[in-house]
Every structure is written in C-alpha cells, then in structure tokens.
LUMROTOR-298801 format. One line per 10 residues: number of its first residue (from 1); their letters; for each residue x, y, z of N, C-alpha, C. Coordinates in steps of 0.05 Angstrom, whole numbers, padded with zeros to 5 digits, always signed. Example, Ala and Ser with C-alpha at 12.3 -4.5 7.8 and 13.67 -1.06 7.14 Angstrom:
1) as) +00264/-00114/+00156/+00246/-00090/+00156/+00264/-00066/+00156  +00257/-00045/+00142/+00273/-00021/+00143/+00258/+00001/+00157 $
This chain:
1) xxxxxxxxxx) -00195/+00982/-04232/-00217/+00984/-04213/-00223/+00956/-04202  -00226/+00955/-04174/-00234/+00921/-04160/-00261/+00920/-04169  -00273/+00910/-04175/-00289/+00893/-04172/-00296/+00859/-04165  -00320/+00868/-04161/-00331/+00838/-04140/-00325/+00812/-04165  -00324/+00791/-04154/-00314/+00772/-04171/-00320/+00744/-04157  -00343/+00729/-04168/-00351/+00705/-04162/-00329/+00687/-04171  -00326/+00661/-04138/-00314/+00651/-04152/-00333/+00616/-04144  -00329/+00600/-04180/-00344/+00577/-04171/-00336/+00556/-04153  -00356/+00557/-04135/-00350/+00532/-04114/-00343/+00506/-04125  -00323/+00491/-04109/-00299/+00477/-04124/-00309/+00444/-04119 $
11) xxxxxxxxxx) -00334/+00441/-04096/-00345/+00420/-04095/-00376/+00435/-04100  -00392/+00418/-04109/-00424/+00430/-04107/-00436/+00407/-04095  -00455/+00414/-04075/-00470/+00391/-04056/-00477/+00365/-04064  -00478/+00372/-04087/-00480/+00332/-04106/-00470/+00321/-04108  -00432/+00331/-04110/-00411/+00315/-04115/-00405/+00316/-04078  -00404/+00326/-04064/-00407/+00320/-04036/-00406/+00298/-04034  -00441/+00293/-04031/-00456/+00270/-04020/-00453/+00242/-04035  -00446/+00250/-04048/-00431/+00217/-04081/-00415/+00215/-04053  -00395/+00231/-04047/-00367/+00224/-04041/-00374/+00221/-04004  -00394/+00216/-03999/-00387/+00217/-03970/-00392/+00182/-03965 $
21) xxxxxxxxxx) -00367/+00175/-03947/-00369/+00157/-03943/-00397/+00136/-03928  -00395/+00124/-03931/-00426/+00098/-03935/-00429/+00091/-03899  -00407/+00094/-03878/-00404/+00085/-03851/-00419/+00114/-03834  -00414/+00136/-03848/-00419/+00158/-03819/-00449/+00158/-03823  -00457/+00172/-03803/-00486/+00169/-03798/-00492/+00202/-03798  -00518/+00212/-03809/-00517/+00248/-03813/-00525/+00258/-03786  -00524/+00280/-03779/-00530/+00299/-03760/-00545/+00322/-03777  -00568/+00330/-03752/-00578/+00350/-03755/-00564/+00380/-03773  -00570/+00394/-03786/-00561/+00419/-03791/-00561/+00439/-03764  -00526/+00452/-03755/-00533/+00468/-03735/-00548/+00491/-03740 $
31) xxxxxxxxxx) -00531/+00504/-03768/-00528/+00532/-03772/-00556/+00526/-03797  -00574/+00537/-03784/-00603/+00540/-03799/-00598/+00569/-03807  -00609/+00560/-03828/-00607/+00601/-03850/-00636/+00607/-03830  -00621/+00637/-03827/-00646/+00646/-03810/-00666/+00656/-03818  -00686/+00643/-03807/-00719/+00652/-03815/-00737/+00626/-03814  -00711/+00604/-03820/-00732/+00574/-03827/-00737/+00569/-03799  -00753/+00559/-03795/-00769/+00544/-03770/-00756/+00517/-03759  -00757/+00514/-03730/-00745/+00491/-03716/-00753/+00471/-03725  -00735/+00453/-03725/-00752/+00420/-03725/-00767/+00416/-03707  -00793/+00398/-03706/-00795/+00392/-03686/-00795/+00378/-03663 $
41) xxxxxxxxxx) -00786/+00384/-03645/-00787/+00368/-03617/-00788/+00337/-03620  -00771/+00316/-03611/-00771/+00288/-03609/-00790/+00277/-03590  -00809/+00264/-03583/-00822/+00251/-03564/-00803/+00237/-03551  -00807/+00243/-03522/-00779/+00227/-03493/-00806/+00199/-03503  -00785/+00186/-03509/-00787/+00143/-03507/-00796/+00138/-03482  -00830/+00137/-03481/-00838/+00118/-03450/-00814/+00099/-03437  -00807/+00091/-03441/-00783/+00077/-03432/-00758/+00084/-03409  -00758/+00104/-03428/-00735/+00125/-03419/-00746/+00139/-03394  -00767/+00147/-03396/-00778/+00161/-03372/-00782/+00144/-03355  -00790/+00116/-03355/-00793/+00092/-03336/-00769/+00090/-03319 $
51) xxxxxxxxxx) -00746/+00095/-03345/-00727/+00083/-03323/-00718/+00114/-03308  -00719/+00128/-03317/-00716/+00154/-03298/-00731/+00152/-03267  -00759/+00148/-03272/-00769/+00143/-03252/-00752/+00127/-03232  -00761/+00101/-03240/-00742/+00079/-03225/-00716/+00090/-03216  -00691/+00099/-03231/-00674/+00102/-03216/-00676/+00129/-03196  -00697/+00142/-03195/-00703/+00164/-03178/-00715/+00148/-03146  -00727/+00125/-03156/-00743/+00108/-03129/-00723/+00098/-03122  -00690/+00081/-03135/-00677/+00077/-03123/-00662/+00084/-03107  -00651/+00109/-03109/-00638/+00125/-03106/-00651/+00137/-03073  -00673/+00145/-03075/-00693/+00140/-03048/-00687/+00133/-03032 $
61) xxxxxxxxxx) -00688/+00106/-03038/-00689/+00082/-03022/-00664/+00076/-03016  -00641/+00076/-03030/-00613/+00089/-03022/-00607/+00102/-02991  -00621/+00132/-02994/-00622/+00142/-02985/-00629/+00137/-02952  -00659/+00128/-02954/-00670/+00116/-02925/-00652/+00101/-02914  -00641/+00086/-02935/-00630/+00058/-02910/-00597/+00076/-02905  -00592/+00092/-02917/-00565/+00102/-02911/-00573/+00108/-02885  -00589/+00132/-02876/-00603/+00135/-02849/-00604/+00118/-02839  -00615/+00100/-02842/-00622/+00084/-02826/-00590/+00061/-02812  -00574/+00059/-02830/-00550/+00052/-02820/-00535/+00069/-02809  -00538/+00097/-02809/-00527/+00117/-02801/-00536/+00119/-02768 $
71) xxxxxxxxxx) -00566/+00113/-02762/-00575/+00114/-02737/-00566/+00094/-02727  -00569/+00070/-02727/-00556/+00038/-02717/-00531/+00050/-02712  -00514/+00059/-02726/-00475/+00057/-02718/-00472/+00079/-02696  -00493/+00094/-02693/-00494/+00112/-02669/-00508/+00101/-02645  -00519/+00081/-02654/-00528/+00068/-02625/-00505/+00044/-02611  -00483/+00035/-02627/-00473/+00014/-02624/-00443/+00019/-02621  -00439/+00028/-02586/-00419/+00050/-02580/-00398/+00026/-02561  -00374/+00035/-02557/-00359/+00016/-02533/-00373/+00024/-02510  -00372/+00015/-02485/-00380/+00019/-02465/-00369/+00046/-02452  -00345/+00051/-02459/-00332/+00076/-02449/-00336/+00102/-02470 $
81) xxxxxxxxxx) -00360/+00101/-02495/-00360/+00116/-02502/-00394/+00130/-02500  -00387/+00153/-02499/-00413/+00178/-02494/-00433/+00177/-02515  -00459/+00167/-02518/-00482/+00166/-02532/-00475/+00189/-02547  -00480/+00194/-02571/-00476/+00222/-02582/-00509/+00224/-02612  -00523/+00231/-02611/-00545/+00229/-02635/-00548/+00250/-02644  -00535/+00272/-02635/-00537/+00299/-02652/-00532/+00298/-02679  -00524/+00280/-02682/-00523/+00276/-02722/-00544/+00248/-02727  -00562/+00232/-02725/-00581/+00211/-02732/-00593/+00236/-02749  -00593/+00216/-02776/-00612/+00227/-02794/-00636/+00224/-02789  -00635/+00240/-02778/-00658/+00251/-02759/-00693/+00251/-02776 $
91) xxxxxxxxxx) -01105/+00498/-02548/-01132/+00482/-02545/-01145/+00474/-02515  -01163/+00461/-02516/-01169/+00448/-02490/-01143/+00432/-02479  -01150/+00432/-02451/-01134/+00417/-02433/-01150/+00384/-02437  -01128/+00367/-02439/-01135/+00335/-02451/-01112/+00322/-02441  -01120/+00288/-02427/-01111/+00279/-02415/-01100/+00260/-02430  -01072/+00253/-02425/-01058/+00235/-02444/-01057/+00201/-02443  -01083/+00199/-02418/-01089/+00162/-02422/-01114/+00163/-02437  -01120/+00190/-02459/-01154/+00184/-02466/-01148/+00203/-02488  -01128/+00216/-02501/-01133/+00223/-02522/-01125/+00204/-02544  -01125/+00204/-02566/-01106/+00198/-02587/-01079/+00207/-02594 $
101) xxxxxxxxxx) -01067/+00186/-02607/-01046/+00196/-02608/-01026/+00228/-02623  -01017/+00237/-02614/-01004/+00266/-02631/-00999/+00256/-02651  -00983/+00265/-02674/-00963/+00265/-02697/-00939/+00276/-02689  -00921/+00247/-02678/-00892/+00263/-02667/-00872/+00287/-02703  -00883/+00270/-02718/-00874/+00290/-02743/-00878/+00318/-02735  -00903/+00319/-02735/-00907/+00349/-02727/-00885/+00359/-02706  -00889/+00352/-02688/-00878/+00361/-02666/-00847/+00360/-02668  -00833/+00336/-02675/-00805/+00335/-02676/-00791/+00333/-02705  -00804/+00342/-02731/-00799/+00343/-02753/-00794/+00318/-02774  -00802/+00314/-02791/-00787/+00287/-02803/-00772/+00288/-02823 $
111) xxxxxxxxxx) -00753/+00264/-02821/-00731/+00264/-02839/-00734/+00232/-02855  -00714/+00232/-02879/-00729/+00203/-02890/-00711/+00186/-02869  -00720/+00157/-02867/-00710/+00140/-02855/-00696/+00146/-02824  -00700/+00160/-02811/-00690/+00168/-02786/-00713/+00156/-02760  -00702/+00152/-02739/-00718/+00147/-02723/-00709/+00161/-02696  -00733/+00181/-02686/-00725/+00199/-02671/-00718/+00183/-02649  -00692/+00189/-02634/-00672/+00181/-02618/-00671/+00202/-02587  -00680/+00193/-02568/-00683/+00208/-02540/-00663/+00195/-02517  -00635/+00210/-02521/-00620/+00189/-02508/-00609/+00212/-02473  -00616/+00189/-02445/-00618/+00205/-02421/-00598/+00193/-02415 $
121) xxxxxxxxxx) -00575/+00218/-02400/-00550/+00198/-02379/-00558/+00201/-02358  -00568/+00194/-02329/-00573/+00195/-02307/-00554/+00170/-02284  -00558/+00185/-02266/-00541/+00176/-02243/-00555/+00154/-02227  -00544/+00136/-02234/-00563/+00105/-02217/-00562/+00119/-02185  -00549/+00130/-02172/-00547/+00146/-02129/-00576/+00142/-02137  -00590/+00160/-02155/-00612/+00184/-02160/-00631/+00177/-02179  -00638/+00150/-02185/-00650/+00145/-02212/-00677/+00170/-02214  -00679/+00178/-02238/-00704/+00197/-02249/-00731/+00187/-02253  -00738/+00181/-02229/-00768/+00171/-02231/-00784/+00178/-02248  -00790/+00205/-02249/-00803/+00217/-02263/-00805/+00209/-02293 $
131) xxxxxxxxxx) -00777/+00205/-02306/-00776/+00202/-02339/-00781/+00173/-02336  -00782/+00150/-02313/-00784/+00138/-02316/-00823/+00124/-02325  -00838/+00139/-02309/-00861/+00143/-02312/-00868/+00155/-02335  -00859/+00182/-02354/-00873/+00183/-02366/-00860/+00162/-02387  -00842/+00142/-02389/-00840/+00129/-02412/-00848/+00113/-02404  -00863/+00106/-02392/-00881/+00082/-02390/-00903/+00094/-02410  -00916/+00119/-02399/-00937/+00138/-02412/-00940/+00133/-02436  -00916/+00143/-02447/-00912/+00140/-02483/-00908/+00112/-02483  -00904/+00095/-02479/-00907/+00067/-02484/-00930/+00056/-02494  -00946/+00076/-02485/-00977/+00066/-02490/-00985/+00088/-02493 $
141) xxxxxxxxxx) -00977/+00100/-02513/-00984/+00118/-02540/-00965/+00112/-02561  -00940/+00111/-02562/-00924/+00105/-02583/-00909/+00079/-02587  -00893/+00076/-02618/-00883/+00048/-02618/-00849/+00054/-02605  -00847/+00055/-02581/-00814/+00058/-02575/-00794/+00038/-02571  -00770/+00037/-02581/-00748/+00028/-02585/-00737/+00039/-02549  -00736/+00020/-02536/-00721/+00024/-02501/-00702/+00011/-02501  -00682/+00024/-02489/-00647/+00010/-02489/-00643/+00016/-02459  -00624/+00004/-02446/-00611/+00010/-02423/-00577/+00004/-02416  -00559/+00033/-02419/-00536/+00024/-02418/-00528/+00030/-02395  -00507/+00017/-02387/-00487/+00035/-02369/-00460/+00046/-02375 $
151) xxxxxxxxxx) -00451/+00058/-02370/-00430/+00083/-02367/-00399/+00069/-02359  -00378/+00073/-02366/-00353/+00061/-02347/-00350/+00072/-02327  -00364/+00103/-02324/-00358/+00123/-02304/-00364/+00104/-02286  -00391/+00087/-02283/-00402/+00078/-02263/-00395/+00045/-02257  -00392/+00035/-02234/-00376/+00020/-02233/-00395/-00005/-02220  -00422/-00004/-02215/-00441/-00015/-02204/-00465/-00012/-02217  -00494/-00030/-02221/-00520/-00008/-02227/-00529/-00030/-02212  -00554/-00032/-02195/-00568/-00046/-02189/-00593/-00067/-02214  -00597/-00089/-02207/-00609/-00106/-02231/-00627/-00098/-02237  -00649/-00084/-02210/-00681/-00063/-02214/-00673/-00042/-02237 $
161) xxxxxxxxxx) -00652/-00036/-02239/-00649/-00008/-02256/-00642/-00019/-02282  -00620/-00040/-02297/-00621/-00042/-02308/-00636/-00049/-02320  -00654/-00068/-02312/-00678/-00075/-02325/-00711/-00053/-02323  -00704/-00030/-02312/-00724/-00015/-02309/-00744/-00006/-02340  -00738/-00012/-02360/-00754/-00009/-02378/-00768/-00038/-02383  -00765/-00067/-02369/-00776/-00074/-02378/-00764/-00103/-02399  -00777/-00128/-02403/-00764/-00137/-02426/-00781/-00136/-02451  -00762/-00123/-02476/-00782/-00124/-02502/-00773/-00140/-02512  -00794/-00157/-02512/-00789/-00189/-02511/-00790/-00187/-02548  -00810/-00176/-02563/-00813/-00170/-02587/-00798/-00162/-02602 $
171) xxxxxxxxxx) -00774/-00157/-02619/-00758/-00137/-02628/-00767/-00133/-02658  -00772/-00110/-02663/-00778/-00102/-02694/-00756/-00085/-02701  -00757/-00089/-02737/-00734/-00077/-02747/-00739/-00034/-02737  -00713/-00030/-02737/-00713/-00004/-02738/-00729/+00013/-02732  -00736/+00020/-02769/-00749/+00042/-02778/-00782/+00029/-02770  -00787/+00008/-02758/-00822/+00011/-02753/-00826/+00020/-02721  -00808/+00033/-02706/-00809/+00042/-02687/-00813/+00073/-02692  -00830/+00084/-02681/-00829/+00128/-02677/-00821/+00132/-02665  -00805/+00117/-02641/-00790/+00137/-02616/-00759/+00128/-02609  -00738/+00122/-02609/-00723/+00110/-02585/-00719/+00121/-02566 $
181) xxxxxxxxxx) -00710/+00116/-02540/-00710/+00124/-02516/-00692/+00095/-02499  -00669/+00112/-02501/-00641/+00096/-02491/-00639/+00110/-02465  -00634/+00104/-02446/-00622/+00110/-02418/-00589/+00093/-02408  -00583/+00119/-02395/-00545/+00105/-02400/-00546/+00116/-02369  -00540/+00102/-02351/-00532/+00099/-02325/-00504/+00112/-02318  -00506/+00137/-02310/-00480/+00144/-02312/-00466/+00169/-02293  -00443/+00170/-02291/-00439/+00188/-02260/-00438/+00218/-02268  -00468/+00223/-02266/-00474/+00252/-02276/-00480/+00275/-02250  -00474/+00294/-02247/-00486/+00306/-02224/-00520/+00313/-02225  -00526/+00312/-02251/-00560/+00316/-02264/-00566/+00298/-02289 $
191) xxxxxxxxxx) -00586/+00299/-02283/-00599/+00285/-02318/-00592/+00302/-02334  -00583/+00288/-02353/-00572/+00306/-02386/-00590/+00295/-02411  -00600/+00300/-02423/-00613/+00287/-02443/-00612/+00303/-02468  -00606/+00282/-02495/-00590/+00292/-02523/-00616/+00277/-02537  -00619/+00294/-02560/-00641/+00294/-02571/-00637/+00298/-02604  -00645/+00287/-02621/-00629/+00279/-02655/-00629/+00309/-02674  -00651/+00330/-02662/-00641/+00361/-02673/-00617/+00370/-02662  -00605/+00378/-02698/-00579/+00384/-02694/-00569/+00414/-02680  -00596/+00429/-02678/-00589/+00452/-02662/-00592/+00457/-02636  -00606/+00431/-02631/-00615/+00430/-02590/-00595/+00426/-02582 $
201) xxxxxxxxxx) -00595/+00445/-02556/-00572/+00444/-02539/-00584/+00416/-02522  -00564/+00397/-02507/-00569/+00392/-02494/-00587/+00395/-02468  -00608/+00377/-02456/-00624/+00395/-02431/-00611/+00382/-02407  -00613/+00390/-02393/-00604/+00385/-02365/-00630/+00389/-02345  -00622/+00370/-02322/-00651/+00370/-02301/-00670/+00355/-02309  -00682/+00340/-02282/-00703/+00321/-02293/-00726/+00343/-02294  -00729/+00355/-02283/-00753/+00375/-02287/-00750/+00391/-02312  -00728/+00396/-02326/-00736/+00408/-02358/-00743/+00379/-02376  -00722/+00360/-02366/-00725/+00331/-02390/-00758/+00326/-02397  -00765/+00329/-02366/-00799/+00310/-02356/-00816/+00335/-02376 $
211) xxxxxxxxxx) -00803/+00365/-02370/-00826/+00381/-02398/-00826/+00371/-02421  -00802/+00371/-02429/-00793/+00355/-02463/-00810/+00329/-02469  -00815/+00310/-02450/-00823/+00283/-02457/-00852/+00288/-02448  -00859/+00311/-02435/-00886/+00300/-02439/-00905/+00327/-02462  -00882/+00335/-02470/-00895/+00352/-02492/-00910/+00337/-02511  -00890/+00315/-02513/-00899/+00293/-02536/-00920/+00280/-02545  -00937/+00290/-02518/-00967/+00273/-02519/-00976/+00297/-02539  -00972/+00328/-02541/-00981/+00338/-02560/-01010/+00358/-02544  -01009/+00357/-02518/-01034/+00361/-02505/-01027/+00400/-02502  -01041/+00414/-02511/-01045/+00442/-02501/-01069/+00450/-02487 $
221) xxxxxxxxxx) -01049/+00466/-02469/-01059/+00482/-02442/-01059/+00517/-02445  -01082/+00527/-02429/-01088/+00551/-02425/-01063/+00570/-02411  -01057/+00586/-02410/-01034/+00606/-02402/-01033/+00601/-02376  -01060/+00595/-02360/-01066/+00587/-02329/-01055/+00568/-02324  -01067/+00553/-02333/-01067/+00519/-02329/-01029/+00510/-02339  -01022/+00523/-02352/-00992/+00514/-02367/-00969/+00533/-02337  -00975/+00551/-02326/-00963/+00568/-02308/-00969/+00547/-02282  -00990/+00541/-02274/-00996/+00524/-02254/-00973/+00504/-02257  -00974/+00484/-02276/-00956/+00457/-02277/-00937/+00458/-02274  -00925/+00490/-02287/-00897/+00495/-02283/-00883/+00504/-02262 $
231) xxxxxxxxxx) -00907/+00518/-02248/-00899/+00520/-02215/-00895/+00505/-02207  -00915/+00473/-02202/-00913/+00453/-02181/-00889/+00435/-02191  -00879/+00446/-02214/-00851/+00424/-02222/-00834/+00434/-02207  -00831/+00466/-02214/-00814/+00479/-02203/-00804/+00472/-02165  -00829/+00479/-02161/-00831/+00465/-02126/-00820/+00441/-02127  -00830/+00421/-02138/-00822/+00390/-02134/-00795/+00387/-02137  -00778/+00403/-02154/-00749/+00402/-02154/-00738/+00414/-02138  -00743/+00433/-02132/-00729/+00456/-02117/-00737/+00453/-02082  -00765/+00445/-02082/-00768/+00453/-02057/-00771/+00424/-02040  -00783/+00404/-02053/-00789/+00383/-02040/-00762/+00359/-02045 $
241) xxxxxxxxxx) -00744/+00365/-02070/-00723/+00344/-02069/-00696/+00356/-02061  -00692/+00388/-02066/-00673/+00391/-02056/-00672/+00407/-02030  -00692/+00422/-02028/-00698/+00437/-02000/-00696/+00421/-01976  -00696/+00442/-01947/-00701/+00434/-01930/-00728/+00424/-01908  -00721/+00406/-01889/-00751/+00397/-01876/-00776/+00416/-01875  -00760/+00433/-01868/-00785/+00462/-01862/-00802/+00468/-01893  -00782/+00465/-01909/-00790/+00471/-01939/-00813/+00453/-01942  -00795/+00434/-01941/-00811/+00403/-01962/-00844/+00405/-01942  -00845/+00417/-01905/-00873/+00411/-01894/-00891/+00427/-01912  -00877/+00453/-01921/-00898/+00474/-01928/-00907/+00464/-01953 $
251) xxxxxxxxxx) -00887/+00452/-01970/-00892/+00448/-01988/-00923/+00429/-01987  -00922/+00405/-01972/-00937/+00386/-01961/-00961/+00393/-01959  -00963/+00418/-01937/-00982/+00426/-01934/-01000/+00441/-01953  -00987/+00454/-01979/-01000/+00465/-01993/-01009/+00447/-02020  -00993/+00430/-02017/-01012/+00401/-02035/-01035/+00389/-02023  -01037/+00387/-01995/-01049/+00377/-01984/-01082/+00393/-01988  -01082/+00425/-01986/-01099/+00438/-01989/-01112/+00441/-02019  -01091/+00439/-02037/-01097/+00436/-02070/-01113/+00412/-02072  -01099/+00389/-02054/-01112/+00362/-02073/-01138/+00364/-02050  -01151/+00380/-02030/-01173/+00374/-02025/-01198/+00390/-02038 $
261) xxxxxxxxxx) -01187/+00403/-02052/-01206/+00411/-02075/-01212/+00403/-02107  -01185/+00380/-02114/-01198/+00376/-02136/-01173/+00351/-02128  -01177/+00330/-02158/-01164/+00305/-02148/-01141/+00294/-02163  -01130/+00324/-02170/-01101/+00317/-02177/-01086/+00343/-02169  -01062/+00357/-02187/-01055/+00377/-02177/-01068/+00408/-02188  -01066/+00392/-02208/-01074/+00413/-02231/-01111/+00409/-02250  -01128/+00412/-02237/-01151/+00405/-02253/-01159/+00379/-02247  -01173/+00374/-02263/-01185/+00339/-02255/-01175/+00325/-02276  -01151/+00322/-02286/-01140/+00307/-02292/-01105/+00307/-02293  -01095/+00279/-02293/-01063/+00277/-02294/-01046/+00296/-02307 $
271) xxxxxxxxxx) -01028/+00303/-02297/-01004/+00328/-02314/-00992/+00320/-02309  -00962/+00337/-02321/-00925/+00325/-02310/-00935/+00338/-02285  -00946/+00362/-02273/-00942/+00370/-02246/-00952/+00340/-02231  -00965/+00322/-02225/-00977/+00304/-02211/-00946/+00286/-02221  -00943/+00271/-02240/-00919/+00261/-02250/-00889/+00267/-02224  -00885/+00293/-02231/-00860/+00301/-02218/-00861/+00303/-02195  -00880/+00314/-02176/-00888/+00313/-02145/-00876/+00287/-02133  -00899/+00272/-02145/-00896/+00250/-02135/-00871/+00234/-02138  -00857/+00233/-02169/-00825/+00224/-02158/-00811/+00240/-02138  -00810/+00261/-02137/-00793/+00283/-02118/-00810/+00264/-02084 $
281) xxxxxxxxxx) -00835/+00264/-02081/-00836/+00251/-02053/-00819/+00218/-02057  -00834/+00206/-02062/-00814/+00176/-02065/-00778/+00180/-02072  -00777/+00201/-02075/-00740/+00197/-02085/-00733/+00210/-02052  -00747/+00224/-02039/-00747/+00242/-02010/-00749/+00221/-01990  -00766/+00202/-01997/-00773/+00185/-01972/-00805/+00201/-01956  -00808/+00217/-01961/-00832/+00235/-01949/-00856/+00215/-01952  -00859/+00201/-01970/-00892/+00197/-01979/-00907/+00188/-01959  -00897/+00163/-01940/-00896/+00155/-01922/-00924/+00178/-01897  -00904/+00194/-01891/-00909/+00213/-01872/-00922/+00244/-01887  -00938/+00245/-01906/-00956/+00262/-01918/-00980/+00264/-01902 $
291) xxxxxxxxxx) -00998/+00288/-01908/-01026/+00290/-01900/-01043/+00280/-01915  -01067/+00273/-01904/-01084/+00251/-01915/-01095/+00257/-01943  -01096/+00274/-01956/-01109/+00290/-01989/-01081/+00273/-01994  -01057/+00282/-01981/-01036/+00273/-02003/-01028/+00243/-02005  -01048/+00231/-01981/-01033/+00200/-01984/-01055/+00185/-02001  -01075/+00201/-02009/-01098/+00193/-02015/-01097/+00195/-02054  -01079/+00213/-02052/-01069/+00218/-02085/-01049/+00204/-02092  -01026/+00199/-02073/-01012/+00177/-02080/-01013/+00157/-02089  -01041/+00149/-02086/-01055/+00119/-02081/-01060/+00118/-02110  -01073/+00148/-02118/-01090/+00146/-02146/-01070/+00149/-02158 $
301) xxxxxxxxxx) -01045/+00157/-02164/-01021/+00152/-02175/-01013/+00121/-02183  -01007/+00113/-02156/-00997/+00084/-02152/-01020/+00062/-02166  -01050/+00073/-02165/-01063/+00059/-02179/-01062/+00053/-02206  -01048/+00074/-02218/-01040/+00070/-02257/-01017/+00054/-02259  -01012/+00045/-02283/-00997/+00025/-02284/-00961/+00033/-02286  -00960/+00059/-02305/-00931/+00069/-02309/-00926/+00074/-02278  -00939/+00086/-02256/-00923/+00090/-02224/-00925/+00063/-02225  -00944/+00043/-02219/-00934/+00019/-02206/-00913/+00003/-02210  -00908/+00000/-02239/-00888/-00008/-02260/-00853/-00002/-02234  -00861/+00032/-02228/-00844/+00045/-02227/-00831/+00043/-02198 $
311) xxxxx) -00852/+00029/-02176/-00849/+00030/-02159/-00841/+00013/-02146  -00837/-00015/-02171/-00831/-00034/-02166/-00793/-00050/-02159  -00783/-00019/-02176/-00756/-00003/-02176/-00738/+00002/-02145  -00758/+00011/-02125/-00757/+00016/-02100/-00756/+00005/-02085  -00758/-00022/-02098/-00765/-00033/-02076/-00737/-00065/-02065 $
C-alpha cells in the first residue's frame, strides 16, 4: 500500500543562512504565504522627486527652444526659395484705435515656443495697400516681427516698397514678439497669404487676406453691421479695382450718399470696409476725381497715421 512519506529537508533555514555568502545583499520575499499582509510602502526620497521635477522643466525648455529654432530655419530661405510656415511650431461693434488689446491665443491658438508667422506673396505691378494699412493697425496693438523679401520671380522692387514696413531699428529676440508678418514681393497674379495652422488652406485675394488680418483686433459685429463691411469689400474689389468706368461712377456715387450720412462707411467708426475702399480708390487713381462726402473721407483716412505712413509709398 503507498503511503505518504515525509521526507527531511536536506538543508534547514539555519544552515542556509551560516552558509550564505557575507558579499550578496537580501531581497525582499516574492512569494508571500498567502494571507500575510504587504510590507509597507517606501517613502519616494524628496530628492528624487526634485530631480524629477527638474528634469521635467528641462525637458520643457528643450522643447520651446526646439520651436523656436524650428521657426528661425523657416524664416531663413535662399532667395529662390517659397516662404513655407505651414509647419512653425506654431458683442458690440468697437473700434480698433480705442479698444484693448485681443488675446491672439485665443483667436489663433497657442503652441509652446512658436511665434505666429503671417507670411503675404504679393506682386510689387500691384502692391496691397490695404494689408499694408492694416499692419500698420496691428503695429499699434501688437509686438510684430516685419520682414520684407523679394522673390527671384521678380527681377526689380522699387526702394518705397522694400522698405514699406518701415525700419525696426529695435530688434528683440524671437519669442518676445506675438505676431510675424513677412511680405515677399513676388510675381503673383493675387495676394496669397500662408498662415502657421497646419490645416489652413492658403488664402488668396487682398480682400479675403484684409478679413483675416483684421479679425485679429478681435472686434465683433452684429449680423447687420458684419454683412454691410462685407459688401463694401466686396464692391471695392470687384467693382471699383477691377470693374469698369461706369462701374467704379456708381460705385462713387453710392459712397458718396453713405458717407453723407454718417462719417465713415459703416457706422461712426473705422472698419476693413473704410480700410479697403480706400486702397481700391488710390490703387484706381480715382481719389483724385471723387464727390465731395468722398474726398472729404479720404482726408479723415489720410489723417491717421497707418494711411499716411501708406501713402507715402505712392508717391
């Protein structure tokens, strides 16, 4: 018959531990007989967590300036090559020489170390008055980074144009700028303008670019008042810069009747509609030969400083 049959263990835990050598160091028990209770828990060494921290702030900061070298090597192109930023690591009606400033974050999203990048190719024949004005606008609301290149396409630029932004006599690093806004002189049939979200299509037309840049001030308008501006842009492109004489009088005449009721185009105060008109007459040659409301608005145009700036271009 089998029976069970102990057999005695051939080391017993005493003669073990005599015999274990004097160099190894012990380890925990894995295999706990079950029922006994965990050890408990080690306290993480202040230390240890310090430097966790720390290499998490470095690592950061890594990070930023990677961007931030990442944006620089996209601004710093051969002359024959195409601006490209699609990869830079990226209410009441209120008037944009009297509000405060927006939060372009809001509006254009933020990323660490990136500096939003607004880069326009336009055709020196045709310079874009308009964008030229409102970045004067934002000049004096935001801290912008202004460049001015030219193109190989183009084989000439006049010295007014290249220098049309101006000299920033000041240069600060980088990242303490919120805007750049590069202009590249170049043989375009329209304004093209590339923008650092990686899902925007390119825009085309100074009358979509001029919506884009002056969204920026952040200013909202009534369903009325927003339909209005976008009509008189619409006109200003269509009817007074590319249309015909007959066009551009009517057109004339129906500014002329608007601005004798109030003293801009849109309400009693500045919009892109007042903005765009007015480059579309000066790029026409019209302004000259307007009716008196409209030569009288011109004036109050030409009286601010971004047209005058602008008009100085023309001359």
């Amino acid at each position: 018959h089998a029976r069970d049959v102990q057999v005695r263990p051939l080391h017993s835990a005493a003669v073990l531990a005599e015999h274990l050598p004097s160099c190894m160091y012990p380890l925990p028990n894995l295999h706990r007989a079950p029922g006994t209770a965990a050890p408990p828990q080690e306290e993480v060494d202040p230390s240890l967590q310090a430097l966790e921290s720390r290499q998490e702030e470095i690592l950061k900061r890594l990070y930023e300036l990677k961007s931030a070298v990442d944006g620089l090597s996209k601004m710093i192109q051969t002359p024959d090559a195409d601006f490209d930023v699609t990869n830079i690591i990226q209410t009441d009606q209120s008037s944009p020489l009297s509000t405060n400033g927006a939060d372009l974050d809001l509006m254009l999203g933020k990323d660490y170390g990136a500096l939003k990048d607004v880069v326009i190719n336009a055709n020196p024949s045709l310079p874009p008055l308009s964008l030229l004005v409102i970045h004067s606008l934002l000049c004096e609301r935001y801290k912008i980074l202004s460049a001015v290149h030219t193109h190989s396409s183009v084989k000439s630029v006049p010295e007014n144009l290249l220098k049309c932004f101006g000299e920033q006599t000041k240069k600060q690093p980088r990242h303490e700028y919120q805007l750049g806004f590069t202009l590249i002189w170049k043989d375009v049939p329209k304004p093209q303008m590339k923008f650092s979200i990686q899902t925007m299509c390119p825009i085309e037309g100074e009358g979509n670019i001029a919506r884009f840049l002056f969204s920026l001030f952040g200013q909202k308008y009534n369903a009325v008042t927003s339909t209005l501006i976008d009509s008189w842009v619409d006109t200003a492109m269509f009817q007074l810069q590319e249309g015909s004489s007959k066009e551009r009088g009517a057109v004339l005449r129906s500014m002329n009747a608007t601005l004798g009721k109030s003293p801009w185009l849109v309400g009693t105060e500045l919009t892109l509609a007042d903005v765009v008109a007015w480059s579309a007459l000066q790029q026409t040659g019209t302004a000259s030969s307007a009716p008196a409301n409209v030569q009288k608005w011109i004036k109050s145009c030409e009286n601010l400083a971004p047209f005058s700036s602008v008009m100085k271009l023309l001359k």
